[in-house]
N, C-alpha and C positions, 0 to 999 in steps of 0.2 A: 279924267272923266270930263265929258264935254259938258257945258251948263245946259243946265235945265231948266223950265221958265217957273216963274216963283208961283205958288198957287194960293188962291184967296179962299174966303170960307164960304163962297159956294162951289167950289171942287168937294168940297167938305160934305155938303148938304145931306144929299144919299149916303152914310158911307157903306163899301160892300161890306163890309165885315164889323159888327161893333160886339168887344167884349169887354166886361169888366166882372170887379170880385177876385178874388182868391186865384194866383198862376197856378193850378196845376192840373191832374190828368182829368179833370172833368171840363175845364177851359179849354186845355188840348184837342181833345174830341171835339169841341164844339166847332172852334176854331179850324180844323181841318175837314170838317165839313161844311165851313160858310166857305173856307177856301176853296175847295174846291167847286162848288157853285159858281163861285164869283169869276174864278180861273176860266171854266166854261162858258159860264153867261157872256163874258168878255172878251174883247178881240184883243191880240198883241197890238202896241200902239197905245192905247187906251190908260188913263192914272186908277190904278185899283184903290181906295183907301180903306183904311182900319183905323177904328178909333178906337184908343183901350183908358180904363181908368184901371187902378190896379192899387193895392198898399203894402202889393209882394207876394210873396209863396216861396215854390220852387226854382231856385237857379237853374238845375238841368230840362226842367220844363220849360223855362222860357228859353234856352238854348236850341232844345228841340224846335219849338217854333220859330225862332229865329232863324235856323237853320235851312228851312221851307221855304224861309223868305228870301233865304241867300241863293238856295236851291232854285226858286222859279226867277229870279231874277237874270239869275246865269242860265237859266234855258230859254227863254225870251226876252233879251234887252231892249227890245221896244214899246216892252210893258212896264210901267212905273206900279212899283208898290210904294206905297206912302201912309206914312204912321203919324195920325193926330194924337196926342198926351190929351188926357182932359181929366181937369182937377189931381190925380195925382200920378206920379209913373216911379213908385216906391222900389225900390229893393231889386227887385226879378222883373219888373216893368222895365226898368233903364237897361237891363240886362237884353234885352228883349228889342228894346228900341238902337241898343248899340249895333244889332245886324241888320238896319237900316243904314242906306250912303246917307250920307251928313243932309245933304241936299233933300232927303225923302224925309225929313225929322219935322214935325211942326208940332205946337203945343196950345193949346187954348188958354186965354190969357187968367192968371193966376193958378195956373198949375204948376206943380213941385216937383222934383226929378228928387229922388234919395239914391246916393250910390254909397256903399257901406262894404266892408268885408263880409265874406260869408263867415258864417259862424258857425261852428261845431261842438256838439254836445257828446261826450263820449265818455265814459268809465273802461280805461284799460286795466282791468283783475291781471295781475302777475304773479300763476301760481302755477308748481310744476317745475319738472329737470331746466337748468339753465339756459342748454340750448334752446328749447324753444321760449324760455321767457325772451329771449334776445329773439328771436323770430317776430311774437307779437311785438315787440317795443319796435322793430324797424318797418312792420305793417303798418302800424298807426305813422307812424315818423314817413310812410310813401306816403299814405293818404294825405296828411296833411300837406307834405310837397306836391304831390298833384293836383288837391284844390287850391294850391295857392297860385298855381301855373296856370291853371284854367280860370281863376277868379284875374287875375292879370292880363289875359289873352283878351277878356272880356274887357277891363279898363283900357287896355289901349284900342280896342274897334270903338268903343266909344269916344275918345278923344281925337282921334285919325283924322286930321285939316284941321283941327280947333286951337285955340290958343293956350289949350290946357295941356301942361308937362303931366310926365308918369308921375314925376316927382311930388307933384302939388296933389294927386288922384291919393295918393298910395300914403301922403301925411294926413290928407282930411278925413279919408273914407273909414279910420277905424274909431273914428266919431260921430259918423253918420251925418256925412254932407247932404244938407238939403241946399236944392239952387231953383232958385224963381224962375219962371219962364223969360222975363227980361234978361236975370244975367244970364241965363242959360245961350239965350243967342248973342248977345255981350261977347259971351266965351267962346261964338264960336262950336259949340254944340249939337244946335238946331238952326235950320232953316232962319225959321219965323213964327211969332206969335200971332192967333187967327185969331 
């Protein structure tokens, strides 16, 4: 990817899009309606930015939107989205902020990134002919191999050009890595602290 010039906090100033509170389908919604305003209001060329504070939610909602981000960026690369953190980018924020290029990542100064395992709450009842107790025991056993797939797939877009191993993501995060906006670009993470 070619570099891109580093941006200061008044790119920041206006931002198009600003959400914070709780990731889920009622951010979503909001979220894809300032987007697309902003998408509009906006020429290709142009740095769109969003500033989110967040202390987590939904993982697949911020995937979802992530996903938008990854989506209009591959339809027009000559438009920069770019994601300010402010104060915190907890759980499904980091989640969120991992489907940003490295280069589009910036953090307001003393803001916290938390990256953590997803977590599951589940009671498997095993009752009934054996076959299907072995049917439910390997539902729940996909389930949790496919969130651990997809909880992975999200650690490494987040680490992608940084100096952070899988290996270091995947020891610290089932203690709930908090990392400061300094070390955060330290590591290689983000951009820059605005």
């Amino acid at each position: 990817m070619a570099s891109v010039p580093m941006l200061t906090a008044h790119d920041f100033k206006d931002p198009a899009i600003l959400l914070s509170g709780e990731v889920d389908y009622d951010m979503y919604n909001d979220f894809r309606t300032k987007l697309e305003r902003a998408l509009s209001e906006r020429a290709g060329g142009t740095v769109l930015t969003i500033e989110l504070s967040t202390l987590g939610g939904d993982p697949e909602v911020a995937r979802m939107m992530g996903e938008d981000i990854r989506f209009h960026s591959d339809l027009e690369p000559s438009r920069r989205i770019v994601l300010l953190g402010k104060a915190a980018l907890y759980s499904a924020g980091t989640t969120f902020m991992s489907f940003f290029a490295r280069d589009n990542r910036y953090l307001t100064r003393g803001t916290r990134l938390m990256v953590h395992e997803r977590n599951l709450s589940k009671t498997l009842e095993i009752n009934g002919p054996l076959t299907s107790c072995i049917a439910a025991v390997e539902a729940t056993l996909n389930e949790i191999r496919s969130s651990i797939a997809i909880q992975n797939e999200g650690f490494e877009n987040l680490i992608r050009g940084s100096h952070v191993s899988m290996e270091e993501v995947l020891k610290r995060a089932p203690g709930n890595w908090y990392i400061e906006a300094e070390e955060a670009v330290s590591l290689g993470l983000v951009a820059a602290v605005i």
